[in-house]
N, C-alpha and C positions, 0 to 999 in steps of 0.2 A: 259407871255401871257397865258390867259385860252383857248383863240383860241377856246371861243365855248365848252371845253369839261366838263364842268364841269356845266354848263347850264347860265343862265342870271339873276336866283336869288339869289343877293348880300347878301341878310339874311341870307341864308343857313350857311354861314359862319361866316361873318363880323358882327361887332356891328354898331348899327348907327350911334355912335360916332364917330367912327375911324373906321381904316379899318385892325385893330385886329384880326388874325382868334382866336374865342374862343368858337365857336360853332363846331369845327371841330368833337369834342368828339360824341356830337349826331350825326354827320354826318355817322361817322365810325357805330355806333351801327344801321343807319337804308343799310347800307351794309353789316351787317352779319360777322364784323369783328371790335367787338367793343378792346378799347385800356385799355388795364387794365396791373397790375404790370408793369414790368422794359418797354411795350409798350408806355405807359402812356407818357413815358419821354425823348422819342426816336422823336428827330428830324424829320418834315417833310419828308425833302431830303435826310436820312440814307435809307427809304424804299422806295420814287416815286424816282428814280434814271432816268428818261428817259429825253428822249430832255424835253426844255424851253414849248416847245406851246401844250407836249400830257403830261406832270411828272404828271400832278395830275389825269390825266383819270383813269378810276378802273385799281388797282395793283390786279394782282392775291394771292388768300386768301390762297396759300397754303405752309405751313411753309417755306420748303426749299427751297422755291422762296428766299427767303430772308438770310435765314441759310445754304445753302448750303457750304461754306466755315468754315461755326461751323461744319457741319456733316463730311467733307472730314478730318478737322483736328484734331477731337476728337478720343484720343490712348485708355482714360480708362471707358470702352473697344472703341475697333475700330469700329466705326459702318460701316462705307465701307467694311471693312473687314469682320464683323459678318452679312453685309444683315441687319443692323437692318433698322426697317419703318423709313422712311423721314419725317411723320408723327409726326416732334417734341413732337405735343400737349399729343399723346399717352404715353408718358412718362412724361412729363414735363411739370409742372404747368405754367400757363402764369398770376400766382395772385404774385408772388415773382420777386426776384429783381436781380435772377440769375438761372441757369439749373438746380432747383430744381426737383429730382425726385422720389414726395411722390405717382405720377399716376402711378407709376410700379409693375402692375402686381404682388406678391411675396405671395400671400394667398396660394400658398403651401409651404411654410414656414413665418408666419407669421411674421411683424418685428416687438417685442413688447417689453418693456422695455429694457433688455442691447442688445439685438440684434439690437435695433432702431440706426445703423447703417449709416453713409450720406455718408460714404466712402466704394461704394462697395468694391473694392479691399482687404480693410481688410479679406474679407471670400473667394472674387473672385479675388485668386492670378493668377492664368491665364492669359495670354495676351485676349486671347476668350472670357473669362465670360463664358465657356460654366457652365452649373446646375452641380454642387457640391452636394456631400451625405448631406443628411440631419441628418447623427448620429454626437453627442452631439462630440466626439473626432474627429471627422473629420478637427476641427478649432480650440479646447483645446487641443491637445496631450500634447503641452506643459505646458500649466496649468494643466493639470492631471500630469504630471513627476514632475512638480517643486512642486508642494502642500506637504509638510511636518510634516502640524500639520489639521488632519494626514497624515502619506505618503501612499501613496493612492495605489501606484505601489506594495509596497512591501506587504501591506493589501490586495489586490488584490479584491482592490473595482470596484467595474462597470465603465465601463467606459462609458454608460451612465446618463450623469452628471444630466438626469429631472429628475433623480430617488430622488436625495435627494436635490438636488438646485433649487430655485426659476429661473426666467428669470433676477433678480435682478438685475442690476449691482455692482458687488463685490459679489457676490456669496452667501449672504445672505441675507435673515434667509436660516437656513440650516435645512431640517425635512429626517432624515434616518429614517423613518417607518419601509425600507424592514429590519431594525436590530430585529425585532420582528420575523419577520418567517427565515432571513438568520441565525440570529446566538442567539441570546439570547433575551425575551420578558422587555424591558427596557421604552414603550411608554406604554403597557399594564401591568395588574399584578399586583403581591407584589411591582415592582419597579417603577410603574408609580409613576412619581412626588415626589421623593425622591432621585434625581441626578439636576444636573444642567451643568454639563461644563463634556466633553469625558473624560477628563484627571481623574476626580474623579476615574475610572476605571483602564482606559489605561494609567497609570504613565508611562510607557515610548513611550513618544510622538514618538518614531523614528520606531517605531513597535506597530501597534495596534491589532497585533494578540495575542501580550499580554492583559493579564489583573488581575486584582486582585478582588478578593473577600472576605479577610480578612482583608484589611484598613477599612473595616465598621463592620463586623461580628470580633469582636475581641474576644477572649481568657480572661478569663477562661471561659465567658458566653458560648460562643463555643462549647467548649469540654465536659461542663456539660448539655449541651441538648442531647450529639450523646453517653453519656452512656450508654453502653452494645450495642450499634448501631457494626452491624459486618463489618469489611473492612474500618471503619473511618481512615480520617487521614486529619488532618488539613490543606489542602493547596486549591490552586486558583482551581483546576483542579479537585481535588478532589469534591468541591464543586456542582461546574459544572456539573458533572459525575451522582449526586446522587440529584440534584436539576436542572434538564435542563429548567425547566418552572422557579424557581425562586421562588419555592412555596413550603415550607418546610410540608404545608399536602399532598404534591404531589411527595413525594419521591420517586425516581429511583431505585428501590430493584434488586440487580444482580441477585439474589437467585428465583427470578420468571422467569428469563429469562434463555435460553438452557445453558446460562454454569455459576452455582452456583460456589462461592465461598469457599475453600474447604482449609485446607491446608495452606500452606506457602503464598499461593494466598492473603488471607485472610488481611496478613501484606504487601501485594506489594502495593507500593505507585500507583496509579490510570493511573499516566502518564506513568508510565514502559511498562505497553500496550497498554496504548492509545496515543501515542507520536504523533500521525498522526491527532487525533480526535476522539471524542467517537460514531462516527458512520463506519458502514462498519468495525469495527474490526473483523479479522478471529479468529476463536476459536482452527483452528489448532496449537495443540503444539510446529511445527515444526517454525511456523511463529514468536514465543517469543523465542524461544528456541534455534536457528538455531546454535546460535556462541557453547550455552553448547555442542550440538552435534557434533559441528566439534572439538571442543575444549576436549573432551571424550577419554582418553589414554588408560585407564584399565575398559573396554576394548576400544580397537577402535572402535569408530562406523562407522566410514568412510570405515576403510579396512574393515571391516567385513561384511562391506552392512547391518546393524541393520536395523531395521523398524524406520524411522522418526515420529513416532507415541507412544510421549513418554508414554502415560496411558498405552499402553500397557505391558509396565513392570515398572514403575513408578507410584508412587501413588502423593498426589499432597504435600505431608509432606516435609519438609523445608530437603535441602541435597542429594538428591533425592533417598534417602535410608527410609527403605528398598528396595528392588525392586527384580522384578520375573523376568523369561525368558522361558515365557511357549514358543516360538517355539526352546528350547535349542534342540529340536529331529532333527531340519535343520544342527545342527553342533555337538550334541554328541547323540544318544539316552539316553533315561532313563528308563530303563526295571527293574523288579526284587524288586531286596533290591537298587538299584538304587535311584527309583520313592522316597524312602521315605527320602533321603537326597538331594530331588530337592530344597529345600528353602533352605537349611543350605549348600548355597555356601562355605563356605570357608573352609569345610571340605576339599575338592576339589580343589580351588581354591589358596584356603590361601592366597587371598587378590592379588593374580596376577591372573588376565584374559585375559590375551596378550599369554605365556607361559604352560599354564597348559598342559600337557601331554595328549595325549587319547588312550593310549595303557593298559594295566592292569597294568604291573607291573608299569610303570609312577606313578600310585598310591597305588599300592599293593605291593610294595618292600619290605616293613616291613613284611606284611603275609607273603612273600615268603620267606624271611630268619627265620623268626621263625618258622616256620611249621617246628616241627623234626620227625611228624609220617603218612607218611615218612620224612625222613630231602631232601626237594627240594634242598639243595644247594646243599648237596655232592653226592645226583642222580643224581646231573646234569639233574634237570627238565626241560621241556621248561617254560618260563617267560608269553607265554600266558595262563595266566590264564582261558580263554573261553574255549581252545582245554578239560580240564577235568572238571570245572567249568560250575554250569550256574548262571546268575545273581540275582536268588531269595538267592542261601546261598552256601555256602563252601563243604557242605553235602546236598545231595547226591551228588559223584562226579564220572567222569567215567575216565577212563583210557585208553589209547589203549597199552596195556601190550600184549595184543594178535598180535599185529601188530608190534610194536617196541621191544618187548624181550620174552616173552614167554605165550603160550596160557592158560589163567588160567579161559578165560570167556566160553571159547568153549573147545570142546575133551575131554579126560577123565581127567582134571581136574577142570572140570563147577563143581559148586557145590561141589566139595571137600575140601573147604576152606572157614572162617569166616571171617580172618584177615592176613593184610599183614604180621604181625608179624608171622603167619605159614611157611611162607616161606625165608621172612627175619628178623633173630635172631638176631642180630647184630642191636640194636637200633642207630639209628644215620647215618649210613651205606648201603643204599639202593640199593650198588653196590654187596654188599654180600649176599647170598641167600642159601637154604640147600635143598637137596633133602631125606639125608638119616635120618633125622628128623619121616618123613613116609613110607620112602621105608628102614627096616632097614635089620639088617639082623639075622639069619642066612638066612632068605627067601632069601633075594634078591642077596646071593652069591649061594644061588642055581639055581636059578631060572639063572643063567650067568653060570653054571658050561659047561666047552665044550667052551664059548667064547674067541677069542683068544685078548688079549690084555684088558682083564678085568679088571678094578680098581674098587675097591669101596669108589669112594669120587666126590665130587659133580660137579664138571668139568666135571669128566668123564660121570656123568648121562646125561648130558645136553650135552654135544659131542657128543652122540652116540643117544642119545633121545630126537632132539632141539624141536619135538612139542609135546612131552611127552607122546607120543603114542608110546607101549612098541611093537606093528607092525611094527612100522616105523621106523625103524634101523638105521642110518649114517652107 
C-alpha cells in the first residue's frame, strides 16, 4: 500500500502499459540520490526496509543508513576501530560493482604504476593502517636483500630504490645516473654508449665492487701507450687510479700531487695503498708501513720507541736501505771524530743494532790492547777511554798521573819532561819507572850524605819523595 506517501501520480513510476516500476531511476535522480554502479541493481526492498504502508516514503541519503553492518564488519582496516568517516562515498566509488577505493585521499604518496596497489595491506601491514614512511625500503628491504645481480647489500647501493628504478612494475628499465658522480663516469665521457649490460664490467655478478678494465683495454696496445709513463702497471685499479674521469687526456699525475712517486713506490702496485679506495688515502708512512715497523728486529722499533715517521731516516729506495738516524744523539751522542763515522753504521754497529755496546772500550778494545806507548794493558789502564781521551783523536791526551801515581804536570817536575819514555825506560812496562836516569850521582849521594837509611835506587826516591819535592821528605 503507498498509503498516500509517495503521492497520486501513477506515471512517476509505472508504464501505461503495466504496472512495471521503470521509471524509478529518474525518480531517485530527482531526490538527490541517483542509482548508479552495484546501486543500479540492488533490489527495491534491500534499502526501503520499513513497514508495508510508509517502505517507499524518502529513505535517508546517508551511506551508513544502509551500510552500517559493512562499516561495523570491515577488519582491513578497522573502520570502527580507526574512527574512519561513515561517509562511504569519501572513499569509495559508487560507479563500480564493489568497495572500490580509487576516491582515497593518497596524493602524498601518489599511487602510480607498480604502486597502483587494490590491496592496501600489502604496504599497510598494521591492523590500524596508521601512515607508513614513505622511503623506498620501508616496503622493499626485502627486494633490496634478495637482489643479487647485482647484490645490492654487499655493493652497498642506496637504498633508495627512485634513485635508479622507475615506478615500473618489475623494476625496470633501470637508469644508475648517480654511477657518474658516485663512482665512475659510464652515462657520460669516453664511455658513453660503448657498454651495454653491468656484467660487461662487473664480471663478478656476486660483488659489484669489482670490476674490470682490462677485458676491453687489452695488451700489448696497453702497455705500448703507458711507455716511459712512471708508476704504470697494468691492472683494473691501476687504471682507475690514473684515469678516474675515463679519459686518457685527463690523466691522474701522482707526481703533481703532495706525495710524488719516488723510489721503490714507483713499482708498488696501486692497490697496496689504495686497498680502501683512491680517495682520503694518508700519506703517513706509518699508515702503509705499520706491519714493517712492528715487524723491525735490528733494530727494534717498538722497544726502542723509534719515530713512526719512516722518511725520517729512510729514503723511499727498495729495502729500505740505506738509511740515517739523525736523532742517534737521543741514544748515543756523536761528538768528535765520532760525527764523521755517523753514516758508516756498521763500523759500529757490524750489522747488529739490538746489541752494540756504548762504552769505549765496547768498541776500542783493539786500540786498547795495541797501544804499547804506553802499553795500556800491563799499566793496567782504565778501559774508559774519555777519562784521558777526547773524542776529536787519541792525541792530545791527558792523564791524571798527578792524582793517581806521581806529580809530573804540577811541582818541580812540570815542564821537566818531553816523554813518558823519560821516566819509563822499560818499553812495554809502564809499571817500571827511573828516577836516577836525572837525578844521578855523585850529586845525589851527596846531596843525602848525613841521611839515615839512604839508598840510591829508584823505590827509595819515591818512598822518601812520593811528590817529588826534594822539601817534602817521607
Amino acid at each position: 500500500m503507498h498509503n498516500q506517501t509517495v503521492g497520486t501520480d501513477c506515471a512517476r513510476c509505472h508504464n501505461a502499459v503495466s504496472w512495471i516500476v521503470d521509471n524509478v531511476t529518474d525518480l531517485h535522480e530527482k531526490i538527490a540520490f541517483p542509482l548508479m554502479g552495484v546501486h543500479s541493481t540492488v533490489n527495491c526492498n534491500a534499502c526501503h526496509t520499513g513497514e508495508t504502508n510508509i517502505r517507499f516514503s524518502p529513505t535517508g541519503v546517508e551511506c551508513i543508513n544502509c551500510h552500517r553492518s559493512d562499516y561495523i564488519a570491515t577488519t582491513k582496516p578497522s573502520h570502527s576501530k580507526n574512527n574512519f568517516p561513515t561517509d562511504c562515498a569519501s572513499c569509495h566509488s559508487l560507479t563500480g560493482t564493489a568497495w572500490n577505493t580509487e576516491l582515497i585521499d593518497h596524493s602524498f604518496f601518489p599511487l602510480e604504476q607498480g604502486h597502483n596497489i587494490k590491496d592496501c595491506s600489502q604496504c599497510h601491514t598494521s591492523s590500524d593502517y596508521s601512515k607508513i614512511s614513505a622511503d623506498c625500503i620501508f616496503c622493499h628491504q626485502t627486494d633490496f636483500a634478495a637482489t643479487l645481480n647485482p647484490n645490492h647489500k654487499l655493493s652497498s647501493f642506496s637504498t633508495s630504490c627512485i634513485e635508479c628504478h622507475t615506478l615500473a612494475v618489475g623494476w625496470k628499465p633501470v637508469d644508475f645516473k648517480t654511477h657518474d658522480g658516485q663512482f665512475f663516469p659510464i652515462y657520460s665521457g669516453k664511455h658513453k654508449g660503448v657498454w651495454n649490460d653491468c656484467v660487461e664490467c662487473h664480471t663478478n655478478t656476486s660483488d659489484y665492487k669489482q670490476f674490470t678494465c682490462i677485458s676491453c683495454h687489452k695488451n700489448p696496445q696497453t702497455d705500448d701507450i703507458h711507455n716511459a709513463v712512471q708508476g704504470y702497471n697494468y691492472e683494473d685499479y691501476a687504471c682507475l687510479a690514473c684515469h678516474p674521469t675515463g679519459d686518457a687526456d685527463m690523466a691522474f699525475d701522482h707526481n703533481a700531487t703532495g706525495f710524488p712517486l719516488t723510489g721503490a713506490h714507483i713499482s708498488t702496485s696501486c692497490v697496496s695503498c689504495h686497498a680502501d679506495g683512491y680517495q682520503g688515502t694518508s700519506t703517513a708512512c706509518i699508515d702503509c708501513h705499520i706491519k714493517d715497523y712492528n715487524l723491525s728486529a735490528n733494530p727494534n722499533h717498538t722497544a726502542l720507541n723509534i719515530s713512526t715517521d719512516c722518511a725520517a731516516c729512510h729514503s723511499t729506495a727498495a729495502g729500505w736501505s740505506p738509511a740515517t738516524f739523525a736523532n742517534h744523539n737521543n741514544f748515543y751522542p756523536l761528538n768528535g771524530a765520532h760525527t764523521l763515522i755517523a753514516n758508516d753504521c756498521i763500523s759500529c754497529h757490524n750489522g747488529n743494532y739490538n746489541s752494540t755496546p756504548n762504552t769505549c772500550v765496547g768498541c776500542h778494545k783493539s786500540d786498547f790492547d795495541a797501544t804499547v806507548s804506553p802499553n795500556h794493558t800491563l799499566s793496567q789502564f782504565t778501559t774508559d777511554c774519555a777519562s784521558c781521551h777526547s773524542e776529536s783523536a787519541w792525541q792530545p791526551a791527558t792523564f791524571n798521573h798527578d792524582g793517581l801515581y806521581f806529580p809530573i804536570y804540577s811541582g818541580k817536575h812540570n815542564g821537566q819532561w818531553t816523554q813518558c819514555l823519560d821516566c819509563h825506560t822499560t818499553p812495554g812496562d809502564f809499571t817500571q819507572f827511573t828516577c836516577i836516569t836525572c837525578h844521578m850521582n855523585p850529586e845525589t849521594n851527596d846531596v843525602h850524605n848525613g841521611v839515615g837509611g839512604y839508598l840510591y835506587n829508584n823505590a827509595a826516591c819515591l818512598a822518601c819523595h812520593p811528590t817529588g819535592n826534594a822539601e817534602v821528605v817521607f
